[in-house]
PyMOL Python script that loads the backbone (N, CA, C, O; Angstrom):
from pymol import cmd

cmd.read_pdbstr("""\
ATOM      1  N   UNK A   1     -10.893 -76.207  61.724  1.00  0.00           N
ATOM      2  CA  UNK A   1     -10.284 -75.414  62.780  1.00  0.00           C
ATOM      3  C   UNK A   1     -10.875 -74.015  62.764  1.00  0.00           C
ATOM      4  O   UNK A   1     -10.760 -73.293  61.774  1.00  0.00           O
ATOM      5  N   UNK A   2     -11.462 -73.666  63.788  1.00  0.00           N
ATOM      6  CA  UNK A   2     -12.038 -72.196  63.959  1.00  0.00           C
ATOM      7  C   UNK A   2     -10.514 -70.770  63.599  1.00  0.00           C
ATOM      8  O   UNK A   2      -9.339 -70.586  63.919  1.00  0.00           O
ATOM      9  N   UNK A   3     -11.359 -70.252  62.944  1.00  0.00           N
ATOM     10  CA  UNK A   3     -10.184 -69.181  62.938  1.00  0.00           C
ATOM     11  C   UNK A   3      -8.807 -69.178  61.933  1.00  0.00           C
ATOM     12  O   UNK A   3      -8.086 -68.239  61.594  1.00  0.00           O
ATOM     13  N   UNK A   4      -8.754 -70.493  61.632  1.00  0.00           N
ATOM     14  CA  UNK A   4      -7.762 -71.279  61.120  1.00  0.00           C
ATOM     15  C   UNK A   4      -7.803 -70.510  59.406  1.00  0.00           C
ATOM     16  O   UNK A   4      -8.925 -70.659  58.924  1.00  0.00           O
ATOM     17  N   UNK A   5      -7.108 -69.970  58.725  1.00  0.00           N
ATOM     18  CA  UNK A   5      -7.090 -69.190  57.186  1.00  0.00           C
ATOM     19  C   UNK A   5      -7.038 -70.488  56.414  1.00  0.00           C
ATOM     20  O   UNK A   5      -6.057 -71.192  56.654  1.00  0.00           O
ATOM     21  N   UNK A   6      -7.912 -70.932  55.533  1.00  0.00           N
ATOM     22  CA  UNK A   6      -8.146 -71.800  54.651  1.00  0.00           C
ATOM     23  C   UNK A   6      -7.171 -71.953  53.453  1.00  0.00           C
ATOM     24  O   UNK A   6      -6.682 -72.932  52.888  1.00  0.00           O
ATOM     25  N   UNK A   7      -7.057 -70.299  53.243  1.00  0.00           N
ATOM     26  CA  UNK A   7      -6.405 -70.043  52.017  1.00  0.00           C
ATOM     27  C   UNK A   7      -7.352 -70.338  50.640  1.00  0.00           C
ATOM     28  O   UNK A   7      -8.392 -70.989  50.737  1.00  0.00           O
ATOM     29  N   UNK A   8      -6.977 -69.903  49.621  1.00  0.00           N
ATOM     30  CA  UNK A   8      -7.218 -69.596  48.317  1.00  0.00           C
ATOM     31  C   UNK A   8      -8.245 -70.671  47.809  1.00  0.00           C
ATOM     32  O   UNK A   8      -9.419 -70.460  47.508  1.00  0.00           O
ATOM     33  N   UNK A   9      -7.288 -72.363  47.757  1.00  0.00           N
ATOM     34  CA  UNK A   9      -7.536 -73.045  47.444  1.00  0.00           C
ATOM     35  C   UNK A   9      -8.003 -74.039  48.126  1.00  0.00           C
ATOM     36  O   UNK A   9      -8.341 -75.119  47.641  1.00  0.00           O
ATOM     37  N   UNK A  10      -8.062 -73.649  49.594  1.00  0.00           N
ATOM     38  CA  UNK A  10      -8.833 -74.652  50.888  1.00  0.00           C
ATOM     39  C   UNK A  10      -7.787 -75.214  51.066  1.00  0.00           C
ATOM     40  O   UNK A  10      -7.641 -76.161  50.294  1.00  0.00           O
ATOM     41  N   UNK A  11      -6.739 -75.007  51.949  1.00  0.00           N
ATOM     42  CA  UNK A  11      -6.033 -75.206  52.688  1.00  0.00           C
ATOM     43  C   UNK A  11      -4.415 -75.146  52.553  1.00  0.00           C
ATOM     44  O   UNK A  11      -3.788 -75.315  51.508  1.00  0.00           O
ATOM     45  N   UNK A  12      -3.990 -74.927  53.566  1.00  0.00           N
ATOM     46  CA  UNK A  12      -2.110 -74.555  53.271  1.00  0.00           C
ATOM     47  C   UNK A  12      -1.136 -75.525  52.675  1.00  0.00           C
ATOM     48  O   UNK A  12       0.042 -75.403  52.338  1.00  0.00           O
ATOM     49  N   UNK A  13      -1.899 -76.428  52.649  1.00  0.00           N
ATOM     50  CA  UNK A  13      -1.227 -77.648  51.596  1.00  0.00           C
ATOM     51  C   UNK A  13      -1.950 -78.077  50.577  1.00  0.00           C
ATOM     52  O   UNK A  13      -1.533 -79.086  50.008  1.00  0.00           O
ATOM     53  N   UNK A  14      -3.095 -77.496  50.123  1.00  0.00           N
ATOM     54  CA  UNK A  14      -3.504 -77.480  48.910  1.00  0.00           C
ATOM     55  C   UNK A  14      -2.966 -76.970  47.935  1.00  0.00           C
ATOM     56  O   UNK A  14      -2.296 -75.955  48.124  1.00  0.00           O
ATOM     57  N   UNK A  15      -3.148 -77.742  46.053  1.00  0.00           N
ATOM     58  CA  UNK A  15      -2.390 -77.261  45.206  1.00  0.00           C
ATOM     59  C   UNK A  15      -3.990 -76.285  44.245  1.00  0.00           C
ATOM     60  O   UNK A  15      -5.212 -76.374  44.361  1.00  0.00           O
ATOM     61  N   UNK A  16      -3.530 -75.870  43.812  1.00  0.00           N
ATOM     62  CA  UNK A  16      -4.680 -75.803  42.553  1.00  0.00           C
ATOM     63  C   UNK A  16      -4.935 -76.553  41.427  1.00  0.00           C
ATOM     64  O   UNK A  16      -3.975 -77.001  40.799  1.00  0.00           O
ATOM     65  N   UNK A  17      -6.300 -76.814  40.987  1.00  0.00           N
ATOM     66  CA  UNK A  17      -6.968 -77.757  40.721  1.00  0.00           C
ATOM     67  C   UNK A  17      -5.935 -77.920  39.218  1.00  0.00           C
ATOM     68  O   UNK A  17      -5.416 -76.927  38.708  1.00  0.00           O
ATOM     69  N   UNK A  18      -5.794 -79.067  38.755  1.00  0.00           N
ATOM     70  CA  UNK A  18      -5.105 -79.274  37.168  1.00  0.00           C
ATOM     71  C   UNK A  18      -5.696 -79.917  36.899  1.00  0.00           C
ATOM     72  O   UNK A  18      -6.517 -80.528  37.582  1.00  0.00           O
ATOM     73  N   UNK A  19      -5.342 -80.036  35.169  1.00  0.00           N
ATOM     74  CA  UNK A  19      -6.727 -80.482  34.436  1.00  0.00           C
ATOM     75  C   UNK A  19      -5.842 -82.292  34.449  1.00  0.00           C
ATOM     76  O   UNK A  19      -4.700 -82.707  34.646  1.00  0.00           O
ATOM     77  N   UNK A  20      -7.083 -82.845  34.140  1.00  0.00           N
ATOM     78  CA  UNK A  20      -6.136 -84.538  34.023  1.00  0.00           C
ATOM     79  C   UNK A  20      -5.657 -85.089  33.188  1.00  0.00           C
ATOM     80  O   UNK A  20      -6.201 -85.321  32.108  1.00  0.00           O
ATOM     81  N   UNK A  21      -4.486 -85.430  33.526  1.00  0.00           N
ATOM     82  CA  UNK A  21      -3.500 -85.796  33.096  1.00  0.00           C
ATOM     83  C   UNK A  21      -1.794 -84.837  33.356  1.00  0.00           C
ATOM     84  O   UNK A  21      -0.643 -84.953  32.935  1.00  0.00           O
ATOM     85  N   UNK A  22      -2.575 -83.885  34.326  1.00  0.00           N
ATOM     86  CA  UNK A  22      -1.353 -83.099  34.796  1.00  0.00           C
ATOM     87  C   UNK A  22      -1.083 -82.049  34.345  1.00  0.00           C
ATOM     88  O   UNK A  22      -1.320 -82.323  33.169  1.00  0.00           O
ATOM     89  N   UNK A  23      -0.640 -80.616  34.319  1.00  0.00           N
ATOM     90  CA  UNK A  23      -0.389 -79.546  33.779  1.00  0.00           C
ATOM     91  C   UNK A  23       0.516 -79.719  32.564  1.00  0.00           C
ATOM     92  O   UNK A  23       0.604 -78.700  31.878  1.00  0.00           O
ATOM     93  N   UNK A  24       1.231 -80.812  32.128  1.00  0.00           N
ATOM     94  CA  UNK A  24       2.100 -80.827  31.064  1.00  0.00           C
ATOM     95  C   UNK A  24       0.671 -81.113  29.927  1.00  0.00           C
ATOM     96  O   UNK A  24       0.717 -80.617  28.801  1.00  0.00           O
ATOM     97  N   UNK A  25      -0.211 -81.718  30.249  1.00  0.00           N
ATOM     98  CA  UNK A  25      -1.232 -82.217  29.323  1.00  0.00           C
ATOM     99  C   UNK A  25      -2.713 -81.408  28.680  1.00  0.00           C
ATOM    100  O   UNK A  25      -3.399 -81.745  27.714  1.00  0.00           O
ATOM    101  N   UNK A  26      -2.887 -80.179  29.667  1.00  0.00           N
ATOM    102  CA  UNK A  26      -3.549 -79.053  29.401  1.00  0.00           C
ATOM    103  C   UNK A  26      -2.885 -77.631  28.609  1.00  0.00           C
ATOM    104  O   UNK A  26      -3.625 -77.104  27.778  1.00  0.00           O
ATOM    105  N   UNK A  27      -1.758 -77.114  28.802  1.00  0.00           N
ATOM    106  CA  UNK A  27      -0.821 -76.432  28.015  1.00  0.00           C
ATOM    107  C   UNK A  27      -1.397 -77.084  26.124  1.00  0.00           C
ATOM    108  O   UNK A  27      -2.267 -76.621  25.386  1.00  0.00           O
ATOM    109  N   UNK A  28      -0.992 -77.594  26.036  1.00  0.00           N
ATOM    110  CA  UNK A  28      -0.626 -78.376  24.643  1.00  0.00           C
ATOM    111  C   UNK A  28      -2.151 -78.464  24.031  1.00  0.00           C
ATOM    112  O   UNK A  28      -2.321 -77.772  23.027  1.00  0.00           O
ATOM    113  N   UNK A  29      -3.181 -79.152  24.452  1.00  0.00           N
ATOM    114  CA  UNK A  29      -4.342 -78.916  24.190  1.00  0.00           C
ATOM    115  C   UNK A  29      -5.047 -77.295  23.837  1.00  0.00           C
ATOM    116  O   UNK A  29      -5.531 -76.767  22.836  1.00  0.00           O
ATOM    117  N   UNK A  30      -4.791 -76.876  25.269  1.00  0.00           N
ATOM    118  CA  UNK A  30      -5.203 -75.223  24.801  1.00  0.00           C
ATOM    119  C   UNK A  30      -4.103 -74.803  23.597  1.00  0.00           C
ATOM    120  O   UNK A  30      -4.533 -74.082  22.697  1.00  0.00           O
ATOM    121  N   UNK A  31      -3.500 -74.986  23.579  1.00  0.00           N
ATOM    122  CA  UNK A  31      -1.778 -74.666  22.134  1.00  0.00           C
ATOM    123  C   UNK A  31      -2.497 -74.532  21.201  1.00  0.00           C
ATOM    124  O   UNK A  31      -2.779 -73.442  20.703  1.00  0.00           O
ATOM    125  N   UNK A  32      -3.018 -75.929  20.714  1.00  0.00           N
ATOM    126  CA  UNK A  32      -3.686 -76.684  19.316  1.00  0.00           C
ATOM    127  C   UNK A  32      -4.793 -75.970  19.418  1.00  0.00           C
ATOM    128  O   UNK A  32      -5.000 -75.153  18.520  1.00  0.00           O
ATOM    129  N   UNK A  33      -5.606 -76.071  20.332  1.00  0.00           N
ATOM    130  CA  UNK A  33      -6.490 -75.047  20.096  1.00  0.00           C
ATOM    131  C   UNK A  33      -6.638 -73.340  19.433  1.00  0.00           C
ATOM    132  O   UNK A  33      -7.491 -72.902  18.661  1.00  0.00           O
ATOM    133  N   UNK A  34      -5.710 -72.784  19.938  1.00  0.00           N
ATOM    134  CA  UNK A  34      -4.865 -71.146  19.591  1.00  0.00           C
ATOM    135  C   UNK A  34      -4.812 -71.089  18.317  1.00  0.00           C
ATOM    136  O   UNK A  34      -5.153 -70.136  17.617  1.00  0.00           O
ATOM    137  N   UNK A  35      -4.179 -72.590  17.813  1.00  0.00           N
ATOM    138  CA  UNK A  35      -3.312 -72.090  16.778  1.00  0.00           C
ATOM    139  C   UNK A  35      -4.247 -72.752  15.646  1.00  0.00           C
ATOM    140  O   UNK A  35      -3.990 -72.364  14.507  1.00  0.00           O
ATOM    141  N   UNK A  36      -5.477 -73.854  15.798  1.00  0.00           N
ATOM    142  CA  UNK A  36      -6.312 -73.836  14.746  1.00  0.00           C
ATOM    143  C   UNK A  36      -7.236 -72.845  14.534  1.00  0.00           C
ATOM    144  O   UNK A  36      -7.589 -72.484  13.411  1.00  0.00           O
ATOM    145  N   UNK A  37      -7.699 -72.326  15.713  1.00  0.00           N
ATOM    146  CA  UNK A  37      -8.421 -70.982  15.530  1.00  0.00           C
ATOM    147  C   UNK A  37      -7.392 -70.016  14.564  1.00  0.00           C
ATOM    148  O   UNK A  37      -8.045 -69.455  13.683  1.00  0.00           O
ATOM    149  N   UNK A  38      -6.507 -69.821  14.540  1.00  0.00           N
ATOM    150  CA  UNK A  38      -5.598 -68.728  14.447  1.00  0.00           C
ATOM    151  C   UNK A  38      -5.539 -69.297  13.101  1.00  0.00           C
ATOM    152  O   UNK A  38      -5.671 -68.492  12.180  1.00  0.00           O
ATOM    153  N   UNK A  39      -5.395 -70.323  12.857  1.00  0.00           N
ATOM    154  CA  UNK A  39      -5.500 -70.992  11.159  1.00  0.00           C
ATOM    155  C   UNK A  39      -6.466 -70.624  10.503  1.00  0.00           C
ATOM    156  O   UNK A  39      -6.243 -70.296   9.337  1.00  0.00           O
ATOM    157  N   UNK A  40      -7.807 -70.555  11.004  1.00  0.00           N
ATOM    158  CA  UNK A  40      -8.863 -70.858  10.629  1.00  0.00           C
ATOM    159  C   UNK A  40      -9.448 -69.338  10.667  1.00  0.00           C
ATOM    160  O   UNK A  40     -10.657 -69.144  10.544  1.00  0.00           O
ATOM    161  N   UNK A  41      -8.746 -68.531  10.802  1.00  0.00           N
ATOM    162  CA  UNK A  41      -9.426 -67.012  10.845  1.00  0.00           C
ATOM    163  C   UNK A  41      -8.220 -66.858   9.693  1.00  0.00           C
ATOM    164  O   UNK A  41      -8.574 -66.465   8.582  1.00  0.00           O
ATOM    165  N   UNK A  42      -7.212 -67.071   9.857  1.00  0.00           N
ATOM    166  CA  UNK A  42      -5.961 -66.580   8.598  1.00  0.00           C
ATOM    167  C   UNK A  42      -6.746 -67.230   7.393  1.00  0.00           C
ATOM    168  O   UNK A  42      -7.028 -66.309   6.626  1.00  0.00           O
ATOM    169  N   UNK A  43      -7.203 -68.395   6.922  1.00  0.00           N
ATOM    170  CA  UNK A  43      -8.013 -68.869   5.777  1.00  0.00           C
ATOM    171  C   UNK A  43      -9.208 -68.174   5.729  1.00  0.00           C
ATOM    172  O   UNK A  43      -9.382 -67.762   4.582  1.00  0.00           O
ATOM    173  N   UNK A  44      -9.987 -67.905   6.377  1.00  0.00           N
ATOM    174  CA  UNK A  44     -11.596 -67.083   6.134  1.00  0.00           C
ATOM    175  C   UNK A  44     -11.123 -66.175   6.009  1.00  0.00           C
ATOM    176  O   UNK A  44     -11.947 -65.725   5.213  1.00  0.00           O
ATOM    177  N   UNK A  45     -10.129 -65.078   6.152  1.00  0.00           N
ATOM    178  CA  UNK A  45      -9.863 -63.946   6.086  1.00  0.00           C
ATOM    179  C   UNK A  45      -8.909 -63.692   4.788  1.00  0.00           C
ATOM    180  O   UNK A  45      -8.724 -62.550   4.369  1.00  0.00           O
ATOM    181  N   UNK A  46      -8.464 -64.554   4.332  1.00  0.00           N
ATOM    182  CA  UNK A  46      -7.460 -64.581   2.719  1.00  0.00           C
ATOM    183  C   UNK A  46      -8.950 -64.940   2.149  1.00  0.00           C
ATOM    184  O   UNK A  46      -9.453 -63.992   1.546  1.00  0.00           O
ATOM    185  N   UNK A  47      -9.770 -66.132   2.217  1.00  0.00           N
ATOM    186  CA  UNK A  47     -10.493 -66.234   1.048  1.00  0.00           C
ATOM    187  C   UNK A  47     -11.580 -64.986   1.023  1.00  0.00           C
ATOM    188  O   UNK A  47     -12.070 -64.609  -0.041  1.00  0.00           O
ATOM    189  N   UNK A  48     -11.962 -64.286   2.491  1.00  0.00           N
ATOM    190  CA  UNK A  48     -12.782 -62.686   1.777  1.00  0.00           C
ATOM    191  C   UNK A  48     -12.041 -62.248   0.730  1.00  0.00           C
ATOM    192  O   UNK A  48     -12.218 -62.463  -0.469  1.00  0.00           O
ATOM    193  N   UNK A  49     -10.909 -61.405   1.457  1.00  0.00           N
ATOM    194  CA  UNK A  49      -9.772 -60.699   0.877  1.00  0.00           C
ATOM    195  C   UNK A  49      -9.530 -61.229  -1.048  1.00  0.00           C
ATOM    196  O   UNK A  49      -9.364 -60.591  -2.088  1.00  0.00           O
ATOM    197  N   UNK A  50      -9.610 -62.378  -0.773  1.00  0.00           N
ATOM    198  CA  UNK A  50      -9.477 -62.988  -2.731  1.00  0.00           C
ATOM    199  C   UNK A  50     -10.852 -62.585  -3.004  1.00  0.00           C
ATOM    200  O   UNK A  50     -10.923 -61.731  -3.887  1.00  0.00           O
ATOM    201  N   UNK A  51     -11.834 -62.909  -2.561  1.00  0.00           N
ATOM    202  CA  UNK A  51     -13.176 -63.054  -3.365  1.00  0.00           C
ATOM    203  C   UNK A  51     -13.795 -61.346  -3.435  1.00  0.00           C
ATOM    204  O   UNK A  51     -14.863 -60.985  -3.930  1.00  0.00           O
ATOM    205  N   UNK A  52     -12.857 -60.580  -2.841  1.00  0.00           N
ATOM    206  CA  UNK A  52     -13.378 -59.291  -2.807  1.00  0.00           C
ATOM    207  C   UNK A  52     -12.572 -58.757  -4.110  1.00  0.00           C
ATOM    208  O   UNK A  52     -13.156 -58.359  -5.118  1.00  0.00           O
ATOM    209  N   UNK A  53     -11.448 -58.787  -4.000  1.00  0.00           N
ATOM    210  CA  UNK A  53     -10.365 -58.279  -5.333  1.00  0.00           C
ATOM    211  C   UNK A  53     -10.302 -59.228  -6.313  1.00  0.00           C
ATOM    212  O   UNK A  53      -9.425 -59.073  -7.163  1.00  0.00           O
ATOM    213  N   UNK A  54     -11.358 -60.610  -6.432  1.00  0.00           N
ATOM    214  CA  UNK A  54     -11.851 -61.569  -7.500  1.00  0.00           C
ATOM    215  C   UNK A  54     -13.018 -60.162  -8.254  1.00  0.00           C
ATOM    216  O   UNK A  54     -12.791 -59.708  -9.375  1.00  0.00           O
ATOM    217  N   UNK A  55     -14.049 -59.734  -7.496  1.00  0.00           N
ATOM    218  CA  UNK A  55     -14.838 -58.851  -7.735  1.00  0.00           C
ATOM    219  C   UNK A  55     -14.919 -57.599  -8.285  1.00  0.00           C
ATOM    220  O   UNK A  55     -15.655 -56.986  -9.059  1.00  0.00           O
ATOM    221  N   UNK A  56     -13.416 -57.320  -7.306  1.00  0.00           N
ATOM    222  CA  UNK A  56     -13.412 -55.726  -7.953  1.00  0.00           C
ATOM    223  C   UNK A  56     -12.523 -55.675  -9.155  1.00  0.00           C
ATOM    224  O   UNK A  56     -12.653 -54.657  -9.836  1.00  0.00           O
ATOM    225  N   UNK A  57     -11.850 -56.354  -9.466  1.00  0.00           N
ATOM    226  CA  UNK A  57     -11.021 -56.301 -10.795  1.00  0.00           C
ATOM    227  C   UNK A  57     -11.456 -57.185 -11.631  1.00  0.00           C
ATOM    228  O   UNK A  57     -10.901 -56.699 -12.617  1.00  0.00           O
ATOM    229  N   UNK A  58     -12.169 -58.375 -12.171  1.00  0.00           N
ATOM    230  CA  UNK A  58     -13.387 -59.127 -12.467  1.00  0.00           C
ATOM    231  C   UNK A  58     -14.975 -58.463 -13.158  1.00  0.00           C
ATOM    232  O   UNK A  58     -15.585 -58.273 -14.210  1.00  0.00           O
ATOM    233  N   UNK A  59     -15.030 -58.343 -12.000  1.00  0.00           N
ATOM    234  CA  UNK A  59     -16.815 -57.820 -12.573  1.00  0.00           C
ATOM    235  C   UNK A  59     -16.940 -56.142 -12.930  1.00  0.00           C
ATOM    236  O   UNK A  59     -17.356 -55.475 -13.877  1.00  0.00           O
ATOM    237  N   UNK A  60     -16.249 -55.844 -11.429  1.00  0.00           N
ATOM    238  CA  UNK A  60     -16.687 -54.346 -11.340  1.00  0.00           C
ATOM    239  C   UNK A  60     -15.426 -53.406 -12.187  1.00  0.00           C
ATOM    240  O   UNK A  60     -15.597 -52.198 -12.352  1.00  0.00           O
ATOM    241  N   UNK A  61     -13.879 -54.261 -12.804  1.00  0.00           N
ATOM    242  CA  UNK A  61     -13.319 -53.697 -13.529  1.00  0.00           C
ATOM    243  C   UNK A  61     -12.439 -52.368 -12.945  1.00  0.00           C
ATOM    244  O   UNK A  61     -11.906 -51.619 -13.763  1.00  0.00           O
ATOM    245  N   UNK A  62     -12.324 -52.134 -11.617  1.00  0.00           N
ATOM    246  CA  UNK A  62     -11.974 -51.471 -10.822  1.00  0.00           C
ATOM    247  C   UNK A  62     -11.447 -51.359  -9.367  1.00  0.00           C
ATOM    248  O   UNK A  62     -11.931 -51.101  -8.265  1.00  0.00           O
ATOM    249  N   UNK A  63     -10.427 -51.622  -9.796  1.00  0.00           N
ATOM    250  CA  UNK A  63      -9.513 -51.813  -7.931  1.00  0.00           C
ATOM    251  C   UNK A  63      -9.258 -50.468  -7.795  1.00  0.00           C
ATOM    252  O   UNK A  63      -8.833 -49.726  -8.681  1.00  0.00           O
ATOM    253  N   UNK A  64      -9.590 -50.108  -6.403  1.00  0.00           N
ATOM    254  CA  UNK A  64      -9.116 -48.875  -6.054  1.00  0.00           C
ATOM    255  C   UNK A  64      -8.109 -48.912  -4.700  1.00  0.00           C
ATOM    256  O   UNK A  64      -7.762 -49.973  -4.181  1.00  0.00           O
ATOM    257  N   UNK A  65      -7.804 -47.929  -4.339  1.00  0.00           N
ATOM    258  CA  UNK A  65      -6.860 -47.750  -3.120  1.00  0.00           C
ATOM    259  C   UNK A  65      -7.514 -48.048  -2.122  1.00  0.00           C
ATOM    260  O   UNK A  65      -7.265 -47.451  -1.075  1.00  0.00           O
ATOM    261  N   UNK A  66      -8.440 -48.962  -2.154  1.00  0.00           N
ATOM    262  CA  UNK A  66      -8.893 -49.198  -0.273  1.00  0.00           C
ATOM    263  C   UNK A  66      -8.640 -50.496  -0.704  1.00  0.00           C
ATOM    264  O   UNK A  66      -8.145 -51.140   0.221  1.00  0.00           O
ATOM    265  N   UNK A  67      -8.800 -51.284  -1.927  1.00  0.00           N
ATOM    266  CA  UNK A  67      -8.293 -52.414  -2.582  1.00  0.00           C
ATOM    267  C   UNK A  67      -6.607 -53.264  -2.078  1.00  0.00           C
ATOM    268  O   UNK A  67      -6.169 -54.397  -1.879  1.00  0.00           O
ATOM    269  N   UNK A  68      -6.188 -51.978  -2.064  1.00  0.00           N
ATOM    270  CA  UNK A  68      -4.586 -51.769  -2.671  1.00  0.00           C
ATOM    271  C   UNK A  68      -4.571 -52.128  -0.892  1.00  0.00           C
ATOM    272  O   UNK A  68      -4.194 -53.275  -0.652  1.00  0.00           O
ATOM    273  N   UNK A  69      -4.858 -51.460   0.077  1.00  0.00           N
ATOM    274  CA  UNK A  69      -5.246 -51.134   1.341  1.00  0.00           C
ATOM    275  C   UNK A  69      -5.464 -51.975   2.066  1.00  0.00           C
ATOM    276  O   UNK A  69      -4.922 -51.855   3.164  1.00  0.00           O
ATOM    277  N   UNK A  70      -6.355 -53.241   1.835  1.00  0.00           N
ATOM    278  CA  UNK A  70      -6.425 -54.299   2.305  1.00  0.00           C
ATOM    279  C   UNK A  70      -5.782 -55.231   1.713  1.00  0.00           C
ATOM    280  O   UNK A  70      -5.934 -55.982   2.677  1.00  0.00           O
ATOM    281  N   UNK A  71      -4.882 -56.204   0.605  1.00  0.00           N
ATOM    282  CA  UNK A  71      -4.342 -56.484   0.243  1.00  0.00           C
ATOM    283  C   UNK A  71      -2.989 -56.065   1.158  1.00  0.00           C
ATOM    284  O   UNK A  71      -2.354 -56.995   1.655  1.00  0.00           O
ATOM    285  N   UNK A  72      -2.639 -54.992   1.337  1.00  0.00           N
ATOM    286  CA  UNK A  72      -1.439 -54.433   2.068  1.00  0.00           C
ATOM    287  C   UNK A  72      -1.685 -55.465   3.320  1.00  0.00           C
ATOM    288  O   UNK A  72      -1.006 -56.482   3.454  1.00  0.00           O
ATOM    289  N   UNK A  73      -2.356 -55.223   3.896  1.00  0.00           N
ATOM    290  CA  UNK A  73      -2.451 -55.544   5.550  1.00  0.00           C
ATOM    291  C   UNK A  73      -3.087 -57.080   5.352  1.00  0.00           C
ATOM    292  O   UNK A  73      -2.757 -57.968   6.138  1.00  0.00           O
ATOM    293  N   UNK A  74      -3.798 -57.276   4.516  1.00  0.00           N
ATOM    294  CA  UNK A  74      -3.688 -59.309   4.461  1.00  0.00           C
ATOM    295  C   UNK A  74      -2.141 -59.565   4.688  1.00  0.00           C
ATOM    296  O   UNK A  74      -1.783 -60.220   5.667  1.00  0.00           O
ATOM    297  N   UNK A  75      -1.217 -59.049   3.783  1.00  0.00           N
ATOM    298  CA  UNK A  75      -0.015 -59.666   3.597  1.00  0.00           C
ATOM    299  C   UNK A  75       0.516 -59.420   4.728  1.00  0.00           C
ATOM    300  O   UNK A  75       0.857 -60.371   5.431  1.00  0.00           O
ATOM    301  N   UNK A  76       0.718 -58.035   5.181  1.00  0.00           N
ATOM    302  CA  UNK A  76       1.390 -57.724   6.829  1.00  0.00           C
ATOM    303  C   UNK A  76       0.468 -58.323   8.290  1.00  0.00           C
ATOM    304  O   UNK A  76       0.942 -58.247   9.424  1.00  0.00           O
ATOM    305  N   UNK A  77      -0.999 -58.951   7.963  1.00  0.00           N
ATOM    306  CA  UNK A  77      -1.038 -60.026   9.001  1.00  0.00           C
ATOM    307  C   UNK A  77      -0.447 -61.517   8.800  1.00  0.00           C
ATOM    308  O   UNK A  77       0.188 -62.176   9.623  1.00  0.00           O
ATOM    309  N   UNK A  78      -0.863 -61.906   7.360  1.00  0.00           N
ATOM    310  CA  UNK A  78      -0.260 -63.434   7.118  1.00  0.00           C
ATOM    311  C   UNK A  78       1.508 -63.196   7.413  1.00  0.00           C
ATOM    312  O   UNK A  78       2.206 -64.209   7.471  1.00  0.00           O
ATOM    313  N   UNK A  79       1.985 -62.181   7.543  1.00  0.00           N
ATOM    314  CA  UNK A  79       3.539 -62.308   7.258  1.00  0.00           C
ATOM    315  C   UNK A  79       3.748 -62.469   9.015  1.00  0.00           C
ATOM    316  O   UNK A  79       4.502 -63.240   9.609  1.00  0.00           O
ATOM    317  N   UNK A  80       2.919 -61.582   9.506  1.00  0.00           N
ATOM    318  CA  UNK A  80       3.054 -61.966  11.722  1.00  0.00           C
ATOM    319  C   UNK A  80       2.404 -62.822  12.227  1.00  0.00           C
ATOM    320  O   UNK A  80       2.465 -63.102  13.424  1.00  0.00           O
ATOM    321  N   UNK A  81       1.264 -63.691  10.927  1.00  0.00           N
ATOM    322  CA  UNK A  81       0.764 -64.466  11.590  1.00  0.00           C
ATOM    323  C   UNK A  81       1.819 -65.688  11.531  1.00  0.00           C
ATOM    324  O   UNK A  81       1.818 -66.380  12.550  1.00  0.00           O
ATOM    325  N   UNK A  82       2.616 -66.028  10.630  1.00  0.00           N
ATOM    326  CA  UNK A  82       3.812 -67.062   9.954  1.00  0.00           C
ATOM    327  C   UNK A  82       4.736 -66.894  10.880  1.00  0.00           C
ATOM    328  O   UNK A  82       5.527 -67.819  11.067  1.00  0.00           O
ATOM    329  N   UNK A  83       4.820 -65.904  11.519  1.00  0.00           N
ATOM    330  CA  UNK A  83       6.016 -65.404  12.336  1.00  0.00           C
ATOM    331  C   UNK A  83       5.811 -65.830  13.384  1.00  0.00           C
ATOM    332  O   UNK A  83       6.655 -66.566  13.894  1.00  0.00           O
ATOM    333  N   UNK A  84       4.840 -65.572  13.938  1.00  0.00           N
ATOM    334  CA  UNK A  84       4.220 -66.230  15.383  1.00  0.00           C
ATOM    335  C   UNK A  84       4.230 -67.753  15.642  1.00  0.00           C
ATOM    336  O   UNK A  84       4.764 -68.182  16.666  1.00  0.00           O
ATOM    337  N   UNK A  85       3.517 -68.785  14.528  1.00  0.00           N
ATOM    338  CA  UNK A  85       3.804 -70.077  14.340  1.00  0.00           C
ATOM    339  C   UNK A  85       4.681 -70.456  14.701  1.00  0.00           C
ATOM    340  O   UNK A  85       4.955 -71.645  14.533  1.00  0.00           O
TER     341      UNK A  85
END
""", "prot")
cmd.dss("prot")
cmd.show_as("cartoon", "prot")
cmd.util.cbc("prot")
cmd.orient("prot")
């Protein structure tokens, strides 16, 4: 139709596109996704955090306050990351 407003999604009774199996079935996928990433940075980020204060109190015989510093804030992310879950 000439003139006629298509709209957004091509036409006034068009929906927007969902993934298949329906919008209840894309939610949940992207979810699992979030939250293994979100796993999987909380584990790479405790085992630096250990293997760094394995080092500095270990080899180098010396933890200092930037030590103390990160240790602090591992625990105050793992404690919002637990929270969030």
């Amino acid at each position: 139709m000439p003139g006629h407003d298509e709209g957004f999604f091509g036409g006034p009774d068009s929906h927007p596109p969902v993934a298949e199996g329906g919008p209840s079935k894309s939610l949940p996928d992207a979810a699992k996704e979030v939250i293994a990433c979100s796993v999987a940075m909380a584990t790479l980020t405790s085992l630096v955090v250990g293997l760094r204060i394995y080092c500095r109190s270990f080899l180098v015989r010396k933890v200092g306050k930037d030590d103390w510093a990160i240790i602090i804030g591992l625990v105050r992310f793992l404690n919002r990351h637990s929270a969030s879950a």
